[in-house]
mmCIF file of the protein (N, C-alpha, C, O) and its ligand, coordinates in Angstrom:
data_MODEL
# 
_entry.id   MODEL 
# 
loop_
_entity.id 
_entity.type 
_entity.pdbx_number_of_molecules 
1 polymer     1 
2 non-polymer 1 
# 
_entity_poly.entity_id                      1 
_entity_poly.type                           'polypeptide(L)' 
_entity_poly.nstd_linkage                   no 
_entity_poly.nstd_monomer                   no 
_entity_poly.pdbx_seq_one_letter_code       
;(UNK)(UNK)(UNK)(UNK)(UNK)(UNK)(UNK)(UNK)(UNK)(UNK)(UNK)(UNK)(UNK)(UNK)(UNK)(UNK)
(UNK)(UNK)(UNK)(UNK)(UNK)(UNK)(UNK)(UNK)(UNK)(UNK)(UNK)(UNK)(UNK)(UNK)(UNK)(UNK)
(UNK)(UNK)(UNK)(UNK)(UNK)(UNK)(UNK)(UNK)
;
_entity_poly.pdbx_seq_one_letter_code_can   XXXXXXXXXXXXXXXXXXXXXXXXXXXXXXXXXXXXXXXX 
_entity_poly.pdbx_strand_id                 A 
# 
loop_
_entity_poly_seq.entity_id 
_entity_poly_seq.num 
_entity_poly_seq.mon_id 
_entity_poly_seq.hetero 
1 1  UNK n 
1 2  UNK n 
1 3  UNK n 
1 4  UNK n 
1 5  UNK n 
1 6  UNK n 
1 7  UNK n 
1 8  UNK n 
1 9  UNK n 
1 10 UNK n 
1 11 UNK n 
1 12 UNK n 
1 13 UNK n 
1 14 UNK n 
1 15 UNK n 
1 16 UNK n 
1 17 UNK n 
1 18 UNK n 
1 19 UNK n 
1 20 UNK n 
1 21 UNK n 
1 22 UNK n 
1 23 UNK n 
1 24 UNK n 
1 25 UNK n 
1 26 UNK n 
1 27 UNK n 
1 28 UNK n 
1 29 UNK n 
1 30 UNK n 
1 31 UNK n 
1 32 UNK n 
1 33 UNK n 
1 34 UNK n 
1 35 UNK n 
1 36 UNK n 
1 37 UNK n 
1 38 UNK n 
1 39 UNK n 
1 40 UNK n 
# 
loop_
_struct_asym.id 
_struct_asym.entity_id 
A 1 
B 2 
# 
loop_
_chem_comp.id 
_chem_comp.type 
_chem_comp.mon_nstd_flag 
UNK 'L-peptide linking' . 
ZN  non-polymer         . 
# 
_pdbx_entity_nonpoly.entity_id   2 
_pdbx_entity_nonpoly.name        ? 
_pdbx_entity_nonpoly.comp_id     ZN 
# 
_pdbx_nonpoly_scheme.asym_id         B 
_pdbx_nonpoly_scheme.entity_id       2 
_pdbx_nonpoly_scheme.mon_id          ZN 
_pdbx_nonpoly_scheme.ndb_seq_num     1 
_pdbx_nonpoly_scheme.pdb_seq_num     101 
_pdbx_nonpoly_scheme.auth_seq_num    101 
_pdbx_nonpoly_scheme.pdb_mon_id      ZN 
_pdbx_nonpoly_scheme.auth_mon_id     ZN 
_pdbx_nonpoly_scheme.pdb_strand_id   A 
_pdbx_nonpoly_scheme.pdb_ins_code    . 
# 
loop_
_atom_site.group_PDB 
_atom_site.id 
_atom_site.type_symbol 
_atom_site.label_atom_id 
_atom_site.label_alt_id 
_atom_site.label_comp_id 
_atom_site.label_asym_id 
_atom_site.label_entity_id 
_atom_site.label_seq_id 
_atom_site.pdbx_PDB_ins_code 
_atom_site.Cartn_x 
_atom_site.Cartn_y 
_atom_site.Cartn_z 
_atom_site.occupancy 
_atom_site.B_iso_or_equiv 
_atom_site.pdbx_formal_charge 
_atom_site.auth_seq_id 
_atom_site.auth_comp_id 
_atom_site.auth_asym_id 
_atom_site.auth_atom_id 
_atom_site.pdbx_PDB_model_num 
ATOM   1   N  N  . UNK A 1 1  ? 22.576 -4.612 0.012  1.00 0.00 ? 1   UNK A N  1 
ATOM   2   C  CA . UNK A 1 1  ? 21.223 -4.006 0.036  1.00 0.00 ? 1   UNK A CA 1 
ATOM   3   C  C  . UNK A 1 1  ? 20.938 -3.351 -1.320 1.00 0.00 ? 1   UNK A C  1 
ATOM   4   O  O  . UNK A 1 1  ? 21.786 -2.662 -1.886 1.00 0.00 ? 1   UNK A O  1 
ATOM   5   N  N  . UNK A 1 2  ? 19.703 -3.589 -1.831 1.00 0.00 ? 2   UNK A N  1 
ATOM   6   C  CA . UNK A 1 2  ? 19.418 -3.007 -3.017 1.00 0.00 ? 2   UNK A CA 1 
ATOM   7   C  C  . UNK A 1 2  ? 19.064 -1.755 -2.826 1.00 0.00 ? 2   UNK A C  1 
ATOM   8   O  O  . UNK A 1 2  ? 18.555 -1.345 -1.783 1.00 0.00 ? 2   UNK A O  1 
ATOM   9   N  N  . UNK A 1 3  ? 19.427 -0.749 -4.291 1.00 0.00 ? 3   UNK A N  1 
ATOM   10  C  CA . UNK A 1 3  ? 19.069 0.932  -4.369 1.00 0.00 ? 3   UNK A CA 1 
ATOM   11  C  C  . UNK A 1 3  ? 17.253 1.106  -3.661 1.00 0.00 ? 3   UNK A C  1 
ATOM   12  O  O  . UNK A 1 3  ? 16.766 1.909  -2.865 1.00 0.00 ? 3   UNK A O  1 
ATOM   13  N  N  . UNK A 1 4  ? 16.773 0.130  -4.294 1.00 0.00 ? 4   UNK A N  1 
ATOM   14  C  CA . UNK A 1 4  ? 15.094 0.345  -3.909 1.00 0.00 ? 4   UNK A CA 1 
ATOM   15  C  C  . UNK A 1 4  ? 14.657 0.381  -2.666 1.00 0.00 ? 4   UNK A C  1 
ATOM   16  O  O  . UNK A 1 4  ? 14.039 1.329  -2.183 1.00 0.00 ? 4   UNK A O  1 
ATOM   17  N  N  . UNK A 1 5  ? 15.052 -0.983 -1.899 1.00 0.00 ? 5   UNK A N  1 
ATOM   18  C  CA . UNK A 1 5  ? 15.094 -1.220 -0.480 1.00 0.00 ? 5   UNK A CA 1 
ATOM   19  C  C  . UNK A 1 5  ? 15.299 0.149  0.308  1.00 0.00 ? 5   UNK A C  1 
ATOM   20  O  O  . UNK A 1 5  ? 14.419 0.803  0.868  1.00 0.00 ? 5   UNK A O  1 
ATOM   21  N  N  . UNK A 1 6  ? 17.214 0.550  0.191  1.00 0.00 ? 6   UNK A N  1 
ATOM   22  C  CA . UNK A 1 6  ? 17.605 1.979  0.601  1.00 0.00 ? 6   UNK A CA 1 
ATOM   23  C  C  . UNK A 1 6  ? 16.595 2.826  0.674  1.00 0.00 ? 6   UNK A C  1 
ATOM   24  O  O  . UNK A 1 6  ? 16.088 3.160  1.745  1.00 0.00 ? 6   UNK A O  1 
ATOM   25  N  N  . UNK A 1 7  ? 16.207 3.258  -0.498 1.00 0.00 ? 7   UNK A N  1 
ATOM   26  C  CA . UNK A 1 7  ? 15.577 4.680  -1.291 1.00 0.00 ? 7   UNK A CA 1 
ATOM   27  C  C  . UNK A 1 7  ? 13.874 4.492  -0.016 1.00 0.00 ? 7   UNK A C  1 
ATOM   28  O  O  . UNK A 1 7  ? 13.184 5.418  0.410  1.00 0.00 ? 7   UNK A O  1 
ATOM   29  N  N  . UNK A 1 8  ? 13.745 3.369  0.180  1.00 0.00 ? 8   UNK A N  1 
ATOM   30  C  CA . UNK A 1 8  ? 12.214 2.968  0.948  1.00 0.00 ? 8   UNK A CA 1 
ATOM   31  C  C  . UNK A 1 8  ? 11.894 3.320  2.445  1.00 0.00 ? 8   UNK A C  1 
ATOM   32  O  O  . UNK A 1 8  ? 10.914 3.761  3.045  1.00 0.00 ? 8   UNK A O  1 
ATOM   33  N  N  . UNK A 1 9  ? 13.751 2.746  2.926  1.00 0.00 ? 9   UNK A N  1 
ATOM   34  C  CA . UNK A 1 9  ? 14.204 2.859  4.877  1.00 0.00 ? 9   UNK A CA 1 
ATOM   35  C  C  . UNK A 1 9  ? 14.670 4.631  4.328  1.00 0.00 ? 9   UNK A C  1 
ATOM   36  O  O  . UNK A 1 9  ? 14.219 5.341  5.226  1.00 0.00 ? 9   UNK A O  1 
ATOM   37  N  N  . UNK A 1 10 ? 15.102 5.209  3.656  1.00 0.00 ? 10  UNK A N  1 
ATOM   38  C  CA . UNK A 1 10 ? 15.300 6.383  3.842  1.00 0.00 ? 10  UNK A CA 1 
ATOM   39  C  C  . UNK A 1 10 ? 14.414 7.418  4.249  1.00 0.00 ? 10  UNK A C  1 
ATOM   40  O  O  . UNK A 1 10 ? 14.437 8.199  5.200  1.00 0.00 ? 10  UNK A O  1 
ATOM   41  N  N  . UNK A 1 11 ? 13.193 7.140  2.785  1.00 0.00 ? 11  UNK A N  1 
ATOM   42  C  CA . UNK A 1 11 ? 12.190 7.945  2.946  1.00 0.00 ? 11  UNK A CA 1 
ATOM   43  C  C  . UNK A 1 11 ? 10.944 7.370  4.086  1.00 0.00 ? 11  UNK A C  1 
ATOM   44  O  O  . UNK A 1 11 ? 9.874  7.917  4.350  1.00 0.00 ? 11  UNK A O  1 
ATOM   45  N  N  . UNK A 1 12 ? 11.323 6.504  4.453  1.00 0.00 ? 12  UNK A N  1 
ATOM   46  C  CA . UNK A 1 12 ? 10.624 6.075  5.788  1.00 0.00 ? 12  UNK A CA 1 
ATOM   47  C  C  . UNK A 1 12 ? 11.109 7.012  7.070  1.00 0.00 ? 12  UNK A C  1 
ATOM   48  O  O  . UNK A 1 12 ? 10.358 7.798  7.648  1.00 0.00 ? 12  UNK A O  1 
ATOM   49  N  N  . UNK A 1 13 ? 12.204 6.832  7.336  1.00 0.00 ? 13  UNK A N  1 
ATOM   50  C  CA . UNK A 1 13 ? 13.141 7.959  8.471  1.00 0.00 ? 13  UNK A CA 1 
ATOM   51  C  C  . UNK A 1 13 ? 13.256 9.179  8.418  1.00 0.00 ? 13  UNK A C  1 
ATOM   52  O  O  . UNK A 1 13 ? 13.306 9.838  9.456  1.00 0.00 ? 13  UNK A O  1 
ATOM   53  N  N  . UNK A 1 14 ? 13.319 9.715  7.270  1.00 0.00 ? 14  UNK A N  1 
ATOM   54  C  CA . UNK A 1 14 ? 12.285 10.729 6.585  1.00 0.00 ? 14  UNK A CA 1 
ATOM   55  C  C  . UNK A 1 14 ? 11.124 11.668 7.230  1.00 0.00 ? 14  UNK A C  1 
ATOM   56  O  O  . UNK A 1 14 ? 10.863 12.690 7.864  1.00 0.00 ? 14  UNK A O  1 
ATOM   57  N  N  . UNK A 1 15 ? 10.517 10.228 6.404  1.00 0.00 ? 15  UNK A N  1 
ATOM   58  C  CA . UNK A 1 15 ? 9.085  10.890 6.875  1.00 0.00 ? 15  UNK A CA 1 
ATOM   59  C  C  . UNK A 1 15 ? 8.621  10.877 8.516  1.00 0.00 ? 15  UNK A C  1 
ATOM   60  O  O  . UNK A 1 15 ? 7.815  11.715 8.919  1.00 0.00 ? 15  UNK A O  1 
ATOM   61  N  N  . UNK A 1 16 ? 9.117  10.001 9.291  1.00 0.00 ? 16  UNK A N  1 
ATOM   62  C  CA . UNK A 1 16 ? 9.298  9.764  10.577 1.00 0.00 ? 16  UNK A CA 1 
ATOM   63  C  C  . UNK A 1 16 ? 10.110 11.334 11.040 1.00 0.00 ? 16  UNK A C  1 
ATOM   64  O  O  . UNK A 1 16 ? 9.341  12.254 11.319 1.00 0.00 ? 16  UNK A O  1 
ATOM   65  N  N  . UNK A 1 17 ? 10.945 11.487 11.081 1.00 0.00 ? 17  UNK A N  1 
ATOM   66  C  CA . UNK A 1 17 ? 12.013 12.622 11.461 1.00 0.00 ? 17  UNK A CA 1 
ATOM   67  C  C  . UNK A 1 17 ? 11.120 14.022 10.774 1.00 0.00 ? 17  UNK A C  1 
ATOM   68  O  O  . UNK A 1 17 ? 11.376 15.036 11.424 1.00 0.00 ? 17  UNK A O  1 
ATOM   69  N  N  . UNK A 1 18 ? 10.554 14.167 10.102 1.00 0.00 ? 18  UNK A N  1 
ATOM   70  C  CA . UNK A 1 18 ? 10.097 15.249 9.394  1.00 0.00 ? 18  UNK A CA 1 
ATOM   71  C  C  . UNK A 1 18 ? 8.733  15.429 10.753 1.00 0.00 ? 18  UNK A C  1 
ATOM   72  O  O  . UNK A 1 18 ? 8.614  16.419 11.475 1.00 0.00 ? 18  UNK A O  1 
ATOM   73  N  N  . UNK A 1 19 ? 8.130  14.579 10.779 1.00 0.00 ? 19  UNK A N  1 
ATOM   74  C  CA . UNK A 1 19 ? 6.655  14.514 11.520 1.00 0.00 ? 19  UNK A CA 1 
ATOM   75  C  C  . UNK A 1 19 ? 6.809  14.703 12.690 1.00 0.00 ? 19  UNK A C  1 
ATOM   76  O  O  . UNK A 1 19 ? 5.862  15.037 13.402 1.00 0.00 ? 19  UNK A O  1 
ATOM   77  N  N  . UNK A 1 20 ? 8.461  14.473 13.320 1.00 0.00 ? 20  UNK A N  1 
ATOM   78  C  CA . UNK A 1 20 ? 8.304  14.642 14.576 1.00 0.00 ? 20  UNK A CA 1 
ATOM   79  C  C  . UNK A 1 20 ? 9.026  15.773 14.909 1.00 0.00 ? 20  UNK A C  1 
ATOM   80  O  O  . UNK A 1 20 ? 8.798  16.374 15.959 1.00 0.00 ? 20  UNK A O  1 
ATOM   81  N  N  . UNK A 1 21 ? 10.182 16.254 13.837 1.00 0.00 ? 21  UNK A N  1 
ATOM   82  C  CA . UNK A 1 21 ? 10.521 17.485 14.005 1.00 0.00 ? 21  UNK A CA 1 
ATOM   83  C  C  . UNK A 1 21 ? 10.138 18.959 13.508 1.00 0.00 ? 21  UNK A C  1 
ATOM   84  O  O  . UNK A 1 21 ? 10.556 20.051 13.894 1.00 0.00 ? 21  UNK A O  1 
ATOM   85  N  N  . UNK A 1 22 ? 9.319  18.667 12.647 1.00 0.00 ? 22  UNK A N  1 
ATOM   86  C  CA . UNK A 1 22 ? 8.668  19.677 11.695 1.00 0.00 ? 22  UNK A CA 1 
ATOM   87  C  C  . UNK A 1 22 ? 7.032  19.304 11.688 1.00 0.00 ? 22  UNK A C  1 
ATOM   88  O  O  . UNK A 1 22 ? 6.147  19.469 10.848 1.00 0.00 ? 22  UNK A O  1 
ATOM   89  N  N  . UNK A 1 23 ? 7.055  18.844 12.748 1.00 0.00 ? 23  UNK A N  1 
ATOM   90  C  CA . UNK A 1 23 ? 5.268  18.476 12.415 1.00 0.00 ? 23  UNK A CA 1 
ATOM   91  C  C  . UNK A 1 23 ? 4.599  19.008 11.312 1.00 0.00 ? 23  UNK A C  1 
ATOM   92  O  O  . UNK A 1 23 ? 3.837  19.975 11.314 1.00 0.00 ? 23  UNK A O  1 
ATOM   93  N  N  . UNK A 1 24 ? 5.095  17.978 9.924  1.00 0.00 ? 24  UNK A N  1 
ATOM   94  C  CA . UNK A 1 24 ? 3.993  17.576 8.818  1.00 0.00 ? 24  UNK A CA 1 
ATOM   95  C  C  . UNK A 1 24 ? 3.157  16.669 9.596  1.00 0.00 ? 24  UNK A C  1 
ATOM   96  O  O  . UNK A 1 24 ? 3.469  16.187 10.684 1.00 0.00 ? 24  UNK A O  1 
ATOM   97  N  N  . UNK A 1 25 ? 1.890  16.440 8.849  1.00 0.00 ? 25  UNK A N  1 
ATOM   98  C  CA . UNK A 1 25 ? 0.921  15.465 8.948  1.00 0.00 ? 25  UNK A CA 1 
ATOM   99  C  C  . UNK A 1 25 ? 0.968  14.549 7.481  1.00 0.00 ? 25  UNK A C  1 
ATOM   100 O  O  . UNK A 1 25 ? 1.219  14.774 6.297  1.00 0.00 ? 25  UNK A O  1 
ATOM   101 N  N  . UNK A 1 26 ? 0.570  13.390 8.321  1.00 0.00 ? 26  UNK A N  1 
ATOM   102 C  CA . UNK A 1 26 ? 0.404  12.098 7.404  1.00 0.00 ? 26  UNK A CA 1 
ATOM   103 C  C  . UNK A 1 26 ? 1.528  12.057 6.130  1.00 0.00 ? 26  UNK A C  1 
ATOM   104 O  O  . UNK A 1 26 ? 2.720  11.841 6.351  1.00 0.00 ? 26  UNK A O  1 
ATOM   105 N  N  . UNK A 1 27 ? 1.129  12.230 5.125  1.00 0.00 ? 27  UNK A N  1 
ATOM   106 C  CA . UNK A 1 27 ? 1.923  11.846 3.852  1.00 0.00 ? 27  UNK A CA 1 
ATOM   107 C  C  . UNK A 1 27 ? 3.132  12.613 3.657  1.00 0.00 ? 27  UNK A C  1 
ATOM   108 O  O  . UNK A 1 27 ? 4.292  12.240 3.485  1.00 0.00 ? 27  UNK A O  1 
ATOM   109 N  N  . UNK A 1 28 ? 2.475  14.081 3.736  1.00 0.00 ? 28  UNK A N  1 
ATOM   110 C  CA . UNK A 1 28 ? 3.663  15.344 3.351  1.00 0.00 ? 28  UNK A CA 1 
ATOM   111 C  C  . UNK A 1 28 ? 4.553  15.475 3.822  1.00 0.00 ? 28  UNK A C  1 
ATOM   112 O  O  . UNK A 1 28 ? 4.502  15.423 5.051  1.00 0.00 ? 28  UNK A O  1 
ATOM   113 N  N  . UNK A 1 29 ? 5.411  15.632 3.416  1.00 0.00 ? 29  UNK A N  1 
ATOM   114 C  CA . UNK A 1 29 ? 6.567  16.230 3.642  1.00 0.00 ? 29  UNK A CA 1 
ATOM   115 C  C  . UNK A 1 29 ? 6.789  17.731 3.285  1.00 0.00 ? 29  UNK A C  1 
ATOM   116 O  O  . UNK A 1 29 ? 6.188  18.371 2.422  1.00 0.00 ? 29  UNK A O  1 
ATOM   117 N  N  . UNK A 1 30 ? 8.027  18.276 4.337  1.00 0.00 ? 30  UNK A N  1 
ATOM   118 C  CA . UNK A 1 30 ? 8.429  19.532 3.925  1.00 0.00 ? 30  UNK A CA 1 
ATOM   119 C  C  . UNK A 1 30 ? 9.038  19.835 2.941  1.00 0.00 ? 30  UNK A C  1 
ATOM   120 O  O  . UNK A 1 30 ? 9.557  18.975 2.229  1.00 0.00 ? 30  UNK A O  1 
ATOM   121 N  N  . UNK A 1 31 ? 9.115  21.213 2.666  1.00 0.00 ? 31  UNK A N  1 
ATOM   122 C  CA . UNK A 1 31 ? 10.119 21.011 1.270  1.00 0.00 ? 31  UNK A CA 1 
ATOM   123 C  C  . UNK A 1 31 ? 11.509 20.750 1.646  1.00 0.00 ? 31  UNK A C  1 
ATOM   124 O  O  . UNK A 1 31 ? 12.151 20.181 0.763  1.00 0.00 ? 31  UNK A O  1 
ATOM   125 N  N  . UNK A 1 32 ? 12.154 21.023 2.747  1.00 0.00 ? 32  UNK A N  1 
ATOM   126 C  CA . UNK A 1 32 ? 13.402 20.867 2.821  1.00 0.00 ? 32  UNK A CA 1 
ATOM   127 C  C  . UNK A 1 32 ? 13.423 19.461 3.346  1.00 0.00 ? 32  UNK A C  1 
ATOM   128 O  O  . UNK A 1 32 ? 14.531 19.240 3.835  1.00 0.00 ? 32  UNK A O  1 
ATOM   129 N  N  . UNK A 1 33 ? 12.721 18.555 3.421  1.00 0.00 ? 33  UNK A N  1 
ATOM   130 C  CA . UNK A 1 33 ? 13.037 17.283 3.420  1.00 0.00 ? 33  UNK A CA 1 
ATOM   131 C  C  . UNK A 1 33 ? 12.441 16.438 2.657  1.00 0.00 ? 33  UNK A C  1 
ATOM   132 O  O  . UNK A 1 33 ? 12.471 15.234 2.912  1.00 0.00 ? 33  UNK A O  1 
ATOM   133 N  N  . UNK A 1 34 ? 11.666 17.048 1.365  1.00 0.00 ? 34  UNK A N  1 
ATOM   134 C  CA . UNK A 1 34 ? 11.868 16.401 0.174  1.00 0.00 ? 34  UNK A CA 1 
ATOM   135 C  C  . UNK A 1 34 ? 12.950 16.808 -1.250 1.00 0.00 ? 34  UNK A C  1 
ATOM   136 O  O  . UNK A 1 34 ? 13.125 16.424 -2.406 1.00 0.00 ? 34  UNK A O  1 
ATOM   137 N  N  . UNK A 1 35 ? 13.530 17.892 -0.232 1.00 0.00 ? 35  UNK A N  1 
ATOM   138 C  CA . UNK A 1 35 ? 14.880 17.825 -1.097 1.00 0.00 ? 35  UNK A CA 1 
ATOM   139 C  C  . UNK A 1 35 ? 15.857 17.146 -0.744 1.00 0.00 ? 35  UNK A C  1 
ATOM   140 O  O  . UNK A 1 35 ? 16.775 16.760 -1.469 1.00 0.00 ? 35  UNK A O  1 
ATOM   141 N  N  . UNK A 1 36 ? 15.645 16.871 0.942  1.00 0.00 ? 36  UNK A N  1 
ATOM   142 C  CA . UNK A 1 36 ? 16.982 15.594 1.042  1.00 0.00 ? 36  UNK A CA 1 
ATOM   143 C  C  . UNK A 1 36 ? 16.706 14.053 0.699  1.00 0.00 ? 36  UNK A C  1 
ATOM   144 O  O  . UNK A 1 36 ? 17.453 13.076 0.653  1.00 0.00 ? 36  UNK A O  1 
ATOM   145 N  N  . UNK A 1 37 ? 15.504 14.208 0.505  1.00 0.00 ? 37  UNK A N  1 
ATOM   146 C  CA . UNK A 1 37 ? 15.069 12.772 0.039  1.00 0.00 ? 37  UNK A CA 1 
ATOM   147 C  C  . UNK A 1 37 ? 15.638 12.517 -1.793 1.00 0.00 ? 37  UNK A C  1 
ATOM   148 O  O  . UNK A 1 37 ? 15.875 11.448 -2.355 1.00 0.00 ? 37  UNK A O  1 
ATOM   149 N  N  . UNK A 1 38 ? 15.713 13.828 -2.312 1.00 0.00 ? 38  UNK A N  1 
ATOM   150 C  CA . UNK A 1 38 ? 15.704 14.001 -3.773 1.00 0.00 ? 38  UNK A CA 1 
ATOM   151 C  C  . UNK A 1 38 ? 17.619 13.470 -3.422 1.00 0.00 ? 38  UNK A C  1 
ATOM   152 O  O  . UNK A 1 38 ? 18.306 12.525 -3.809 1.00 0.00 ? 38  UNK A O  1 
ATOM   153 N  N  . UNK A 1 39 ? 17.787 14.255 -2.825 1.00 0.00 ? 39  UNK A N  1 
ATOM   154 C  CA . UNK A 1 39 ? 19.496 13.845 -2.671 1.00 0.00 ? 39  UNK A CA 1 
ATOM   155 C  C  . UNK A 1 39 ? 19.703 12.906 -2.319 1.00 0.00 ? 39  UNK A C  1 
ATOM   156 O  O  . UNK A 1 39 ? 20.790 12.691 -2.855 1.00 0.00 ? 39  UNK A O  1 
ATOM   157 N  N  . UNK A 1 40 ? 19.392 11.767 -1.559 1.00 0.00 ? 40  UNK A N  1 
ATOM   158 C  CA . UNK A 1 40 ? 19.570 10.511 -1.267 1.00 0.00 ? 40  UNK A CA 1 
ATOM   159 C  C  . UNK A 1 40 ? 19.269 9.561  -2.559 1.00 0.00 ? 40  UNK A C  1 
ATOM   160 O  O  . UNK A 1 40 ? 19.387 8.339  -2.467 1.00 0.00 ? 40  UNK A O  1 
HETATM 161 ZN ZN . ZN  B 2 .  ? 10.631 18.152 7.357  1.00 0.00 2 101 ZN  A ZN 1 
# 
């Protein structure tokens, strides 16, 4: 699997897991899960 692909299903599950546990809306993310996105 390529780095790009990864980096895409991550911040997809992400943003999925963020919206349903931290209810962001639409695009945003929280900050503490655009710092684990920064770490991935
Ligand atoms: Zn979050």
């Amino acid at each position: 699997m390529n780095k790009e692909k990864e980096i895409e299903t991550v911040t997809l599950m992400v943003r999925r897991y963020c919206c349903g546990v931290h209810w962001t809306r639409g695009e945003a993310l929280c900050p503490a899960c655009n710092a684990l996105l920064e770490y991935a």
